[in-house]
Structures are given as structure tokens and as C-alpha cells.
C-alpha positions in Angstrom: -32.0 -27.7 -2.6 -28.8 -29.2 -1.2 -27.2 -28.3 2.1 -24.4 -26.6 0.5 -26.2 -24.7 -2.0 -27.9 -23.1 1.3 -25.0 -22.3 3.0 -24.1 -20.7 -0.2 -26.7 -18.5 -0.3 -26.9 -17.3 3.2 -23.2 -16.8 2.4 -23.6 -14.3 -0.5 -26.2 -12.2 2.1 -24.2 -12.2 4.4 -21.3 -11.0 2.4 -23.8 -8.2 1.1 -25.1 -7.3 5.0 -21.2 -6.6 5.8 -20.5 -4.7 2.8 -23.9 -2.9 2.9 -22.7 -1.5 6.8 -18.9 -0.8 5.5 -20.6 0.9 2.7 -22.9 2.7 4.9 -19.8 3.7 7.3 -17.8 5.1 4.2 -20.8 7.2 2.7 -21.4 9.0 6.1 -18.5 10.7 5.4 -20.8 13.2 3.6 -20.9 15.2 6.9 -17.2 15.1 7.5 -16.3 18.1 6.3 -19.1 20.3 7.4 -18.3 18.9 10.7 -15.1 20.2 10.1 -16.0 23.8 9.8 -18.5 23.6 12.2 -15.7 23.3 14.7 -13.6 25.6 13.1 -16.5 28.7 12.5 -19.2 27.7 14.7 -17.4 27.2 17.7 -14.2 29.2 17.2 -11.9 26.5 17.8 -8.3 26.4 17.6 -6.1 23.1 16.3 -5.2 21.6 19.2 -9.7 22.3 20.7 -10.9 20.7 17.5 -8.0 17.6 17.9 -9.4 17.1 21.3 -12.9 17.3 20.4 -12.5 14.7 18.1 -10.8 12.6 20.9 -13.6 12.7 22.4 -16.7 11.8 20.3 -14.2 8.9 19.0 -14.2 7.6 22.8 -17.1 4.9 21.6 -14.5 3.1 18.9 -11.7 1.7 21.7 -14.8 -0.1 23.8 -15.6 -2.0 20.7 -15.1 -5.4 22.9 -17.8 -4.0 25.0 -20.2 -4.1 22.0 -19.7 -7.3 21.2 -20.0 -9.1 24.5 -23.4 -7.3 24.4 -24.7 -8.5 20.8 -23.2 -11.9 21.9 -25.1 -12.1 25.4 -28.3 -9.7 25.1 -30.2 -10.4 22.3 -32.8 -7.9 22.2 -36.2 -8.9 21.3 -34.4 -12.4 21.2 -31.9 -11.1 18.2 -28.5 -10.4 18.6 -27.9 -8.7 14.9 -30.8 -7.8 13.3 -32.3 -5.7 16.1 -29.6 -3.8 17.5 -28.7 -3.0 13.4 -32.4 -1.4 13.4 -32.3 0.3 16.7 -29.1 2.0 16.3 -30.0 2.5 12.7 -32.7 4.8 14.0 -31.1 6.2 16.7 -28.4 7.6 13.9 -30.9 8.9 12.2 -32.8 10.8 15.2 -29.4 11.9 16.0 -28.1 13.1 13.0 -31.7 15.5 12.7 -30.9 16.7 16.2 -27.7 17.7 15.7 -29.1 19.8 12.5 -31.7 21.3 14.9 -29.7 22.1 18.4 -26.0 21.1 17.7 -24.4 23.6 15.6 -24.8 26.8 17.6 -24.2 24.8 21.2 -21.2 23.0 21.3 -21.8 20.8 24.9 -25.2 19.8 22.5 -22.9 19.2 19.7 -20.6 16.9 21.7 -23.1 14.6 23.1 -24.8 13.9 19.8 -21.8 13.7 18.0 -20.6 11.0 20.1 -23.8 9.3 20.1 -23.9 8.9 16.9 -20.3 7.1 16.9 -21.5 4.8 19.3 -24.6 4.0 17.0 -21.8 3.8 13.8 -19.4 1.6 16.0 -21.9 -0.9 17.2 -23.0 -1.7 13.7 -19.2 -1.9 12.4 -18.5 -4.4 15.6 -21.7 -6.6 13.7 -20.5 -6.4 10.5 -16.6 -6.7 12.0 -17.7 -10.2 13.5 -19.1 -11.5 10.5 -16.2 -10.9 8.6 -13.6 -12.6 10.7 -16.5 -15.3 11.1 -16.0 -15.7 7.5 -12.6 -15.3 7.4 -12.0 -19.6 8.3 -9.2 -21.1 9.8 -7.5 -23.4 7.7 -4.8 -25.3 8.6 -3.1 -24.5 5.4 -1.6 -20.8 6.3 -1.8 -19.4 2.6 -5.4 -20.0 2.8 -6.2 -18.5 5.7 -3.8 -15.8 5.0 -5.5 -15.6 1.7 -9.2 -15.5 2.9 -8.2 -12.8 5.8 -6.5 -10.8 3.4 -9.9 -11.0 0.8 -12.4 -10.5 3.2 -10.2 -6.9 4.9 -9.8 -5.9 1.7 -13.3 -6.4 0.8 -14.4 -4.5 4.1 -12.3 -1.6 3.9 -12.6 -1.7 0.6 -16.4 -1.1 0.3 -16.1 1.7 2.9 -13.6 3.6 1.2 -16.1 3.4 -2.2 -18.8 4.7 0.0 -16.1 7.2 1.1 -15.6 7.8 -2.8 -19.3 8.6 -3.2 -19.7 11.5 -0.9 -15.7 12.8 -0.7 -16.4 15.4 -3.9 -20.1 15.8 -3.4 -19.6 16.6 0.5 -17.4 20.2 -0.8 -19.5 20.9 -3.3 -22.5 20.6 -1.2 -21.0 22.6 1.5 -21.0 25.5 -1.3 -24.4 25.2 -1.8 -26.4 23.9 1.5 -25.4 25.1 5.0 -24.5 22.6 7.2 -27.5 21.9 9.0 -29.3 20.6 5.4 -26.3 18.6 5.3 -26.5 16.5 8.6 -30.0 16.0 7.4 -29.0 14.6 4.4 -26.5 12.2 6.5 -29.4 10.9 8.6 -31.2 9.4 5.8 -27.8 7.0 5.3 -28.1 4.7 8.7 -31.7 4.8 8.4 -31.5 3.1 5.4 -29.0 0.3 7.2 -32.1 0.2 9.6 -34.3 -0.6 6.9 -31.9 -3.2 4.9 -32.0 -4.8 8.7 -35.7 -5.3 8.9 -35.2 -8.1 6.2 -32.8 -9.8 7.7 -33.7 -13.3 8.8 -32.1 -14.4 11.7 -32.6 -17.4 14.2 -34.9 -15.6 17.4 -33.5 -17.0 20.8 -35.7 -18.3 23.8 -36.2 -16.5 27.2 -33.9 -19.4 28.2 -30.8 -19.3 25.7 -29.6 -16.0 27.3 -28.6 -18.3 30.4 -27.0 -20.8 28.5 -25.1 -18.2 26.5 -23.9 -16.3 29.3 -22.7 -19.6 30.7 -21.2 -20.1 27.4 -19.9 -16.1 27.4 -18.2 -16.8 30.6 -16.2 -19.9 29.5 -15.3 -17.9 26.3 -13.9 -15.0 28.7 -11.9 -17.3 30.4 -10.1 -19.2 26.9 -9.7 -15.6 25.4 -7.8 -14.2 28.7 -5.6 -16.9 28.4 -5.5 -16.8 24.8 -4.3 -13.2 25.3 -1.9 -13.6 28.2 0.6 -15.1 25.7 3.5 -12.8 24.9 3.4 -13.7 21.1 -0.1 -12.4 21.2 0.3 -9.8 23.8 3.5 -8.2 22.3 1.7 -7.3 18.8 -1.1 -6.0 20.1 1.0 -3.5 22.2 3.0 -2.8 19.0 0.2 -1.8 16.7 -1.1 0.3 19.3 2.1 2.0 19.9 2.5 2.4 15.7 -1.0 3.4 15.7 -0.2 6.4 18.3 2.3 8.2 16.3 1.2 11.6 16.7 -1.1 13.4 14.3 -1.1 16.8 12.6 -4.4 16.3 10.3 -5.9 19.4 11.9 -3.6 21.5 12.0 -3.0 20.8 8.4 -6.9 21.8 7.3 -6.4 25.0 9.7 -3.3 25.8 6.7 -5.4 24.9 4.0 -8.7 27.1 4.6 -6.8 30.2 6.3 -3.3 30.5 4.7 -4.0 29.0 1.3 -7.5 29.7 0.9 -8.4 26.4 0.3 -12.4 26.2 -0.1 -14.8 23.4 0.5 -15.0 22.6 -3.1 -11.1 22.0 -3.5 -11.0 20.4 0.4 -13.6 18.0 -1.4 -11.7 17.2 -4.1 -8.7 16.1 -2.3 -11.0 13.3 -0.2 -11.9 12.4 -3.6 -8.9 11.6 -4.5 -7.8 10.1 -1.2 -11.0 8.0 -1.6 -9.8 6.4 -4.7 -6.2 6.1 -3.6 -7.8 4.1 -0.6 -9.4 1.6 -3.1 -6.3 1.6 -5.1 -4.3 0.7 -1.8 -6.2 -2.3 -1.0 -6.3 -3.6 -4.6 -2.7 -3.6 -4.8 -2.1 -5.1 -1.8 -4.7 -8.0 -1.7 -3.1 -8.6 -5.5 0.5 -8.1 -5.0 1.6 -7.9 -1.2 -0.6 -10.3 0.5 1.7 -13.6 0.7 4.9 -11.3 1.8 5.8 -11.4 5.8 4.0 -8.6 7.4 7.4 -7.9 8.7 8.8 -6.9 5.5 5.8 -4.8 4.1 5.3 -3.2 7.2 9.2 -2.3 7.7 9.5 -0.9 4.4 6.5 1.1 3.7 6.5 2.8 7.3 10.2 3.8 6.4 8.9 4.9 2.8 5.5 6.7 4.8 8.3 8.9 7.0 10.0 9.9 3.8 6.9 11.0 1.9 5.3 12.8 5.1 9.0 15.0 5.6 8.0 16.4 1.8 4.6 18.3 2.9 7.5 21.0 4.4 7.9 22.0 1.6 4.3 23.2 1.1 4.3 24.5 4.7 7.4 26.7 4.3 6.5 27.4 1.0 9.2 26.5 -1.1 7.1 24.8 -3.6 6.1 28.1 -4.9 9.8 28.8 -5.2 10.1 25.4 -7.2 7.8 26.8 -9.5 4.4 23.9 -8.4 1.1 25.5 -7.5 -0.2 25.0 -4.2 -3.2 22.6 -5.8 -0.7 20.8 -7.7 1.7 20.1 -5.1 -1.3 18.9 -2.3 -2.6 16.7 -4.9 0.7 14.9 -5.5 1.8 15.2 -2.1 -1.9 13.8 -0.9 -1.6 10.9 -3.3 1.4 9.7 -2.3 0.8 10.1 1.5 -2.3 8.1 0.9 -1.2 5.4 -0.8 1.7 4.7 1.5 -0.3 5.2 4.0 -3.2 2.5 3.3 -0.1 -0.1 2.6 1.5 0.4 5.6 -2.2 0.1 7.2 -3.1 -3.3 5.7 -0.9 -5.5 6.5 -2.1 -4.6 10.5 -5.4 -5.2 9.6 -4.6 -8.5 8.3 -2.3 -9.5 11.4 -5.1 -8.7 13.6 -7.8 -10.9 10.7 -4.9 -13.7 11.8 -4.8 -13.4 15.0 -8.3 -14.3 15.6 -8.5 -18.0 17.2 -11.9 -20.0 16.6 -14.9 -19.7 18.6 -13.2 -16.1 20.1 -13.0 -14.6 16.8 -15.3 -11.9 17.2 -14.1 -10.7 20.7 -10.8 -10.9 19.9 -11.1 -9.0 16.4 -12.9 -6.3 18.8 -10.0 -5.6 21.2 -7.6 -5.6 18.0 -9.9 -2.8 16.2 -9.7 -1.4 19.6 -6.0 -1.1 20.3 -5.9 0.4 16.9 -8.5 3.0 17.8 -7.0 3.5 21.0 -3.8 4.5 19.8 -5.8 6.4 17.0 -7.1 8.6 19.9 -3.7 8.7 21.5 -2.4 10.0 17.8 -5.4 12.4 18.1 -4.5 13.6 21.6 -0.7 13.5 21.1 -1.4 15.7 18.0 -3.2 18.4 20.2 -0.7 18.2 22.6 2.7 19.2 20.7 0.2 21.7 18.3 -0.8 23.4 21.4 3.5 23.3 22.7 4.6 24.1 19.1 2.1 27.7 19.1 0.9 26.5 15.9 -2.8 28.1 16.5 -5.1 29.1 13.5 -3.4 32.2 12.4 0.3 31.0 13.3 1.7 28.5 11.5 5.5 29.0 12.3 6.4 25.9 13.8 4.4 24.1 11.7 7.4 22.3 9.4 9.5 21.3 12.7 5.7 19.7 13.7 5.6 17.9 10.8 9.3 16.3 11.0 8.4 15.3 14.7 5.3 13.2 13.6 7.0 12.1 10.4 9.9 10.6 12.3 7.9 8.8 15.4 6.1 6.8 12.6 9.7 5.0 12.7 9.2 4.2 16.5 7.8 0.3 16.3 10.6 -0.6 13.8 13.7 -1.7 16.3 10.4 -4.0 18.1 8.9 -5.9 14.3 11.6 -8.8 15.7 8.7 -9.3 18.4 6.4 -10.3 15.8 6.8 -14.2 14.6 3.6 -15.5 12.5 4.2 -18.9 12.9 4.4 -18.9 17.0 0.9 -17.0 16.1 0.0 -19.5 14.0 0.1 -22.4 16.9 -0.6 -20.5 19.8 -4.3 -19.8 17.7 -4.2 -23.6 16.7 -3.3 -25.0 20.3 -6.3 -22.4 21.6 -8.5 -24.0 18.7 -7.6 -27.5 19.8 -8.3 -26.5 24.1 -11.5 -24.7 23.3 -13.3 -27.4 21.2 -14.5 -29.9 23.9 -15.7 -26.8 26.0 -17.3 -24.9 23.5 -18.9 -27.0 21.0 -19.6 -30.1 23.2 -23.3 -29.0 23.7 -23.5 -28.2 19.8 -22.7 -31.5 18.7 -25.8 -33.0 20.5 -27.7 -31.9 17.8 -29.7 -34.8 16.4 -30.3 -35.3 12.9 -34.1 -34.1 12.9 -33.4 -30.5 14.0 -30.3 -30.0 11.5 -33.2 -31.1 9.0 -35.7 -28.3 10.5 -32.7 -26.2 10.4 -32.0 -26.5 6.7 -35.4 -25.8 5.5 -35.7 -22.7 8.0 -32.6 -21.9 6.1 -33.9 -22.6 2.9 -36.9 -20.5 3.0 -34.9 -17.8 4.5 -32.4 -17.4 1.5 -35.4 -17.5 -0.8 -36.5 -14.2 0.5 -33.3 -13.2 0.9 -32.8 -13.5 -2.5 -36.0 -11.8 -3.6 -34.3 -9.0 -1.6 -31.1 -8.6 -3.8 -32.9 -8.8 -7.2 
């Protein structure tokens, strides 16, 4: 078999190991909503509690960098992937059956475990994160590397919103049936499997003595990212998207006004994911096919002014002049959902790809890391933000007064980052990665070109026999 023929095949498993963890991330969302009322019934929390609960257990997803300096540097049981995958595969799962057990009547139990069990989700998604912008390439041509970051986002997000699609009906309909505990049981059987799919992955086992070199190696890497980072055309986007990413959030509240003012029951609640599922998958297939050569300036500028527009509309539900319009409630939340999910996932994208871009050779992974992290970082701020002008507005879980002035507020500071898009300019981005890719290369591959020529043989055979039972795995 010919070199390239190999590389093809480890290729197409490792396209299926990152789409097999996004998938896994997506489908956990089966416990989503009995999380939800577990805050909401089990531990009698208001809005802006349950916003700030979430802030916390979501802590683990803005030290994402932090995960993958420790796959890079400690392999464990000399792998760096494959064992962490199976450890915190099984932790999930151990955690998932504890929270079942202990979690739903204590809340302090509840919080631990809940946020264990992000930090199990997140390390995993850091793995699978890496080998996407790994794959990603960095081609000189920027359509092609535009091109390939756009396919392989699109691809990752893409497969988690279908395993979101799988569970989003099933997880209301199975809250009608099953009491929550049954139902985090049923979750912990998901990253178990990921621990399983893990066992089978073949992957090169390092020496006692590597770790040394790497670190070495780690440290150099530290140094040509800080400096990578200190630029203000790099700098200056990453604070943007974590400012746009802040804009405060009103989700809770909003699920407080469906289940006690309209009545809204799991069953319904679960049909709306649904549809927000498939609206996620419709998002990325019209962007990847339409949108993905425009400047992220443009698509970005017009969809969040087009976002503010369609969130200002859920007033209408809120003060209930829908009724007086003469739509149903159910009617009106679908359409209204539709939309804001849509508009929503194209006005997401094209930051995802920026940050795809951004990543310079041989720092990919770290960098790609602190990106997902600004974004979950000002995710959390959104959360906290959120919690903050619920609690100032009095909207509580039977007062929903302020509720339309609430929404207006976060509507418009969607609009905050638009005066600042002149910051961004893709083509200083484009040879500030290419000048980093040019300094790095005689301190970071000098020692891999020393290979001789019997090793890369050894190495292709390894390979060879690897992909064979890799491939007996996929039929």
C-alpha cells in the first residue's frame, strides 16, 4: 500500500474519531432539559439562581488551553489521546450515575458532579477540537484554507447539532414518562460509549524519555505562541469576539415564562430543541455552501444587525400581543424560535471560522483552545450578565413584568462589537500566521527532520497495520 493511501486512511478515522466526540457532545443533550427542571423544582430556584448555577458548572469550558497543554505534555500511560478519551469517558459515565443516585435532592452534590462532568465533556472536545484545526491545513492559497476551515467547523458543529437532533424531541417526551434520575442514567451510557470507541484507537505510545523532550519542545511552543498572541491584529479579535460573545442572556428567564405563564410542558419544550436542532444543521449547511468566501466583516455585520431585529419580536410573545394578533402561543414560539436560531447560528459561524483561521502552524491546537475559550468566557459573562439585570429587572418566576424592557436590553447590546469590526483585517491575519509559520519552523521541526529513512519505513507499516484494523472497526 502506498504512503498516501495510508495517510488516507488514518485520515478518514480520524475524521470519524472527531465526529464520533461532536456527535457524542450533541446527544448528551438528552439530560438538558431534565437538568433544567431539576433546578427549577428540585431546588426551588429562581432565574437569575439557576443562570448562575449554570455559570458555574460551565467554569471547566474557558480553561480549555489548560487541557490541552496537558494532553500535549502528560501522556498518560504514554498516550496523549486515546487514554485521557477512556478515562474521562468513564469518569462521565460514573458521574452521570452519581448524579442519578445523590444529586437531585442535594444541590452542593449536584454542583460538584455537574461540573465534573463538564470538565470530562470539555477535555474530550479540546481532543477532538485539536484534530480538527490539525486537519484544517495551512495553505498558502487563502480560499483553500478558508475553504478547508470552513468544511471541517461546519463538519464539527455540524455533527453535534445532529446528535443534538437525536435527543432534542426524545429528551421531553422522555421527561413525561421517566423521572429524571432514569434519565441521567440513560446519559451515562453516551460517554461511556466514547470510552469504548477509544479503546480501538491506535496511537503511537511515547517513552519514559519523550515527556522531557516534549516539555522542552512545550516550552519553546509557549514562547512562539505568546508572541504570536501579543500582536494587536491577533489580540484585538480575540477581545472582540469575547466582548460579542458576552452580550447578556435571557435563556432562563425565558423557560421560567414558558413552563409557569404559558404552560409550556416538557413534551412541547422538546419539540422546540427539535426544531432548533435542525435549524442548527440548516445554519451550517447554508453557510459552508453560500457564505463561506464573503469577508467575515460583512456576514458578521449584517446578520448581528438582522439577530437584534428578530430577538426585539419575542415582546410580542412576552406582552402578549400575539394573542391579540390572533397567533397561538405554539405557533408564534415556533416561528419566532426558528428565526432566532437561524440568525443566530449565521452570525455564530463566521467566528468559528475566524478563530479555525487564526490558528498558525505547529500552535494550532493551543491557540484554537484559548479562541474556544474567549468564546466560552464571554459565554459565562452572557450567563452571569443575564442573572445579573434578571435579578435588577424583578423578573423572578412568578413576575414577569419587566420581562419585554429585558429583552430590548439584550437584543440591542448584541449591536455593541459593530463600531470595532474595522479592527478586524484578514489579510494582516493572514501574514502575521504566515511570518509565525516561517519563525517557528527551524525551532520546531529541526529535530523532526532527522528522521532517517529506515524509521519513516517502520513508521508506515506501523501505520499500515494500524488502518487495517481501523478499518475492520468502521465496517
Amino acid at each position: 500500500m502506498k504512503k498516501d493511501e495510508v495517510v488516507q486512511q488514518s485520515l478518514r478515522f480520524t475524521y470519524f474519531l472527531i465526529g464520533t466526540i461532536a456527535f457524542s457532545q450533541g446527544i448528551m443533550g438528552l439530560s438538558d432539559l431534565a437538568i433544567s427542571y431539576m433546578q427549577k423544582d428540585d431546588y426551588q430556584q429562581d432565574p437569575a439562581q439557576t443562570q448562575f448555577f449554570s455559570t458555574i458548572i460551565s467554569l471547566p469550558w474557558i480553561v480549555k488551553p489548560f487541557w490541552g497543554i496537558l494532553t500535549d505534555t502528560v501522556p498518560l500511560f504514554g498516550y496523549r489521546r486515546k487514554s485521557y478519551l477512556i478515562l474521562f469517558g468513564v469518569l462521565g459515565f460514573m458521574c452521570w450515575n452519581l448524579l442519578s443516585d445523590y444529586g437531585v435532592e442535594n444541590r452542593e452534590v449536584g454542583l460538584i458532579l455537574l461540573t465534573v462532568i463538564n470538565i470530562c465533556v470539555a477535555f474530550c472536545n479540546v481532543i477532538g477540537e485539536a484534530l480538527l484545526v490539525e486537519y484544517s491545513g495551512h495553505s498558502d492559497d487563502d480560499t483553500n484554507q478558508n475553504d478547508k476551515a470552513s468544511q471541517n467547523v461546519t463538519f464539527f458543529f455540524g455533527m453535534r447539532s445532529a446528535g443534538s437532533l437525536v435527543t432534542a424531541y426524545s429528551s421531553g417526551k422522555l421527561l413525561q414518562v421517566l423521572d429524571k434520575r432514569d434519565i441521567f442514567k440513560i446519559t451515562s451510557i453516551f460517554p461511556l460509549i466514547l470510552a469504548c470507541i477509544a479503546i480501538f484507537v491506535k496511537e503511537k505510545k511515547h517513552s519514559n524519555n519523550e515527556p522531557e523532550k516534549q516539555k522542552i519542545k512545550t516550552i519553546e511552543s509557549l514562547k512562539l505562541f505568546t508572541k504570536f498572541v501579543s500582536q494587536p491584529v491577533i489580540y484585538r479579535p480575540i477581545l472582540l469576539i469575547m466582548v460579542f460573545m458576552s452580550s447578556p442572556s435571557i435563556s432562563t428567564a425565558m423557560f421560567y415564562f414558558y413552563t409557569n405563564v404559558l404552560q409550556f410542558g416538557p413534551d412541547f419544550i422538546g419539540e422546540l430543541r427539535l426544531s432548533y436542532s435542525i435549524c442548527s444543521i440548516l445554519s451550517a449547511y447554508l453557510f459552508n455552501r453560500f457564505l463561506r468566501h464573503v469577508k467575515f466583516t460583512k456576514v458578521f455585520g449584517y446578520s448581528t444587525f438582522v439577530y437584534c431585529l428578530v430577538s426585539c419580536q419575542t415582546t410580542l410573545l412576552v406582552t402578549r400581543k400575539n394573542v391579540k394578533l390572533g397567533i397561538p402561543d405554539r405557533l408564534f414560539c415556533f416561528g419566532d424560535g426558528v428565526l432566532n436560531q437561524v440568525i443566530g447560528e449565521l452570525n455564530t459561524m463566521p467566528v468559528l471560522v475566524l478563530a479555525c483561521k487564526m490558528c498558525p502552524k505547529n500552535i494550532e491546537g493551543t491557540m484554537y483552545a484559548l479562541l474556544m475559550s474567549a468564546i466560552n468566557f464571554g459565554g459565562m459573562v452572557s450567563q452571569e450578565l443575564g442573572a445579573l439585570l434578571t435579578y435588577y429587572a424583578g423578573v423572578t418566576d412568578d413576575n414577569f413584568d419587566n420581562l419585554a424592557k429585558l429583552i430590548v436590553i439584550c437584543s440591542l447590546c448584541t449591536m455593541l462589537p459593530l463600531p470595532f469590526l474595522g479592527i478586524i483585517n484578514e489579510d494582516q491575519m493572514a501574514k502575521a500566521r504566515e511570518k509565525h509559520q516561517y519563525e517557528s519552523v527551524p525551532k520546531i521541526e529541526e529535530e523532526e527532520e532527522e528522521v532517517n529513512f529506515e524509521q519513516e519505513v517502520e513508521e508506515i507499516n506501523d501505520t499500515k497495520g494500524v488502518n487495517q484494523q481501523n478499518e475492520q472497526l468502521l465496517i
